[in-house]
C-alpha positions as CSV (number, residue, x, y, z in Angstrom):
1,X,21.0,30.0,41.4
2,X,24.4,28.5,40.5
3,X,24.4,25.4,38.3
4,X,27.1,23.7,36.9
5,X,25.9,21.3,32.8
6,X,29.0,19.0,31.6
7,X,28.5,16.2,29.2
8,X,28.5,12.9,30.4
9,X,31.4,10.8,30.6
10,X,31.1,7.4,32.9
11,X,35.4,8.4,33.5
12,X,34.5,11.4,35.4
13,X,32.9,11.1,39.1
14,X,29.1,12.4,39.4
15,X,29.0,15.4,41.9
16,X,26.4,15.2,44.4
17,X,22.9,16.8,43.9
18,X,23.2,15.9,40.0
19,X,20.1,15.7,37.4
20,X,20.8,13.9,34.1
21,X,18.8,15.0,31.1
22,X,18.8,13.6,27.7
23,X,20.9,15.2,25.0
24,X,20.0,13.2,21.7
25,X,16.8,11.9,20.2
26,X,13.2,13.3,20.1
27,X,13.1,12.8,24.4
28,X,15.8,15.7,24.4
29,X,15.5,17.9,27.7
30,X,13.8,14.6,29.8
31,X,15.3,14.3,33.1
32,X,16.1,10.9,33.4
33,X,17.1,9.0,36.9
34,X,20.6,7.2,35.6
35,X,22.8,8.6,33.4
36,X,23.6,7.5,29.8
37,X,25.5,7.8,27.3
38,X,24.0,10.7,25.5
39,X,22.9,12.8,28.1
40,X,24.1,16.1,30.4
41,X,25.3,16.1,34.1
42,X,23.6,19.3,35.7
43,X,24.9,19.6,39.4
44,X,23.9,21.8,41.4
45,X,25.6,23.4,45.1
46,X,22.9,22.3,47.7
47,X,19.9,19.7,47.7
48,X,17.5,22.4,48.2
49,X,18.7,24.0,44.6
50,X,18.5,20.1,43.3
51,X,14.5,19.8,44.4
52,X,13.5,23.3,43.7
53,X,15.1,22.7,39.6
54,X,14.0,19.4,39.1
55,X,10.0,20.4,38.4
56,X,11.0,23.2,36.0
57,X,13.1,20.6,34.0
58,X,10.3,18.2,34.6
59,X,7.8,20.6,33.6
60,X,9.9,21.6,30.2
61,X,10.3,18.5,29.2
62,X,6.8,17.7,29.5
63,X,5.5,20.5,27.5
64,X,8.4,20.7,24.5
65,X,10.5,23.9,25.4
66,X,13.2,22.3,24.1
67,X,12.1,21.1,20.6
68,X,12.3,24.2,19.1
69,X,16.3,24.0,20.2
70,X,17.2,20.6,18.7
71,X,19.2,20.1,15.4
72,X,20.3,17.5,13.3
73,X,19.1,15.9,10.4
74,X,18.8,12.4,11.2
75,X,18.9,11.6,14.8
76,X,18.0,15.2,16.7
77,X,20.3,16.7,19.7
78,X,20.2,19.4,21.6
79,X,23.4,21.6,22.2
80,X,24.8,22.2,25.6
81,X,25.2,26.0,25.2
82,X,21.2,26.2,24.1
83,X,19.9,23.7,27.2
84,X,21.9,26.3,29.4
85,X,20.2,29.2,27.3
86,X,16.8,27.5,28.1
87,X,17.1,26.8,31.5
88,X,18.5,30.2,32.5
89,X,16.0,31.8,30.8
90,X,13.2,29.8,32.2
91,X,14.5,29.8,36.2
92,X,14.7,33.8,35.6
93,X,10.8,33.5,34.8
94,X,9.4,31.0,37.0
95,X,8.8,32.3,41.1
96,X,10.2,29.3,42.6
97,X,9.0,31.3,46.0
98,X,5.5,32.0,44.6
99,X,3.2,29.9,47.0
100,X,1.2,28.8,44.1
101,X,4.1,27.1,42.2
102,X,4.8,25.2,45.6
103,X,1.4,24.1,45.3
104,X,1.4,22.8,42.0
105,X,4.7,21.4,42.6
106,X,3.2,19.3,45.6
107,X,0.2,18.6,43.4
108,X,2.8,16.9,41.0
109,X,4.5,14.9,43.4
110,X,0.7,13.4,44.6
111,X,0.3,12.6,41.3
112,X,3.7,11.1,40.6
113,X,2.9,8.9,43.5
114,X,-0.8,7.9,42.1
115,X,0.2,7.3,38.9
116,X,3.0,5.0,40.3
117,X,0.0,3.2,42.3
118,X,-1.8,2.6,38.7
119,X,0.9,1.2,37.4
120,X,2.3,-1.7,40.4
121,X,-1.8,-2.3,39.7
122,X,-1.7,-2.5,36.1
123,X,1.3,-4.8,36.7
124,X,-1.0,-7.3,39.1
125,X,-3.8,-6.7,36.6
126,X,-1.4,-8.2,33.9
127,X,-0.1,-11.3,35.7
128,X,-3.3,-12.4,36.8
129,X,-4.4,-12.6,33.1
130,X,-1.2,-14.2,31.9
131,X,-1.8,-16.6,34.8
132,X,-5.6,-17.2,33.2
133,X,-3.9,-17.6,29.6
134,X,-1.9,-19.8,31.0
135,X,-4.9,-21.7,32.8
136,X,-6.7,-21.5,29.5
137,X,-4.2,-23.5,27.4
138,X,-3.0,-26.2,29.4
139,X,-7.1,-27.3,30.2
140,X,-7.2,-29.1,26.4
């Protein structure tokens, strides 16, 4: 699988089928949906390469792999060459084919969707006790 990582710059134009992952501070390695300032461009040839990558970045991120990688003294980073390093390593590994990583991967996504279920409720859970509060103070 053919990937292309480049630094972020907001002057260059974002190829299609990109992933932007976090280059500096302790999140180092999370994908994250916009870009920033501090964070690599990984492109990638076809859509299908994009979704079949995206849960191994996901799923590094989530356990550490790339803490042992960072440097720096005061604010942590993680080098370009050694996210490349990682990330070949780790697609050479994982059996993207293997029915059950499909599986877990579609496990993931059910849970990505439940969890952002929770959270639209948590958010109407919150508003209807600020609008209590509210109700609270202004009956003196």
């Amino acid at each position: 699988m053919q990937f292309k990582v480049k630094t972020f710059n907001p002057k260059n134009p974002i190829p299609d089928h990109s992933l932007f992952i976090l280059s500096k501070g302790l999140n180092s390695g999370k994908v994250v949906d916009k870009p920033t300032t501090n964070c690599f461009v990984l492109s990638f040839s076809s859509q299908a390469n994009y979704q079949s990558v995206k849960p191994i970045l996901e799923a590094m991120s989530n356990t550490k792999t790339f803490q042992e990688y960072l440097v720096g003294s005061v604010i942590p980073f993680l080098r370009i060459n050694d996210f490349r390093k990682a990330l070949k390593e780790q697609l050479n590994t994982t059996k993207l084919a293997n029915e059950k990583t499909r599986k877990a991967v579609q496990s993931l996504d059910k849970l990505a969707e439940l969890q952002k279920a929770f959270r639209q409720n948590l958010l109407l859970i919150k508003g209807a006790q600020n609008a209590l509060y509210m109700h609270i103070l202004r009956n003196k």
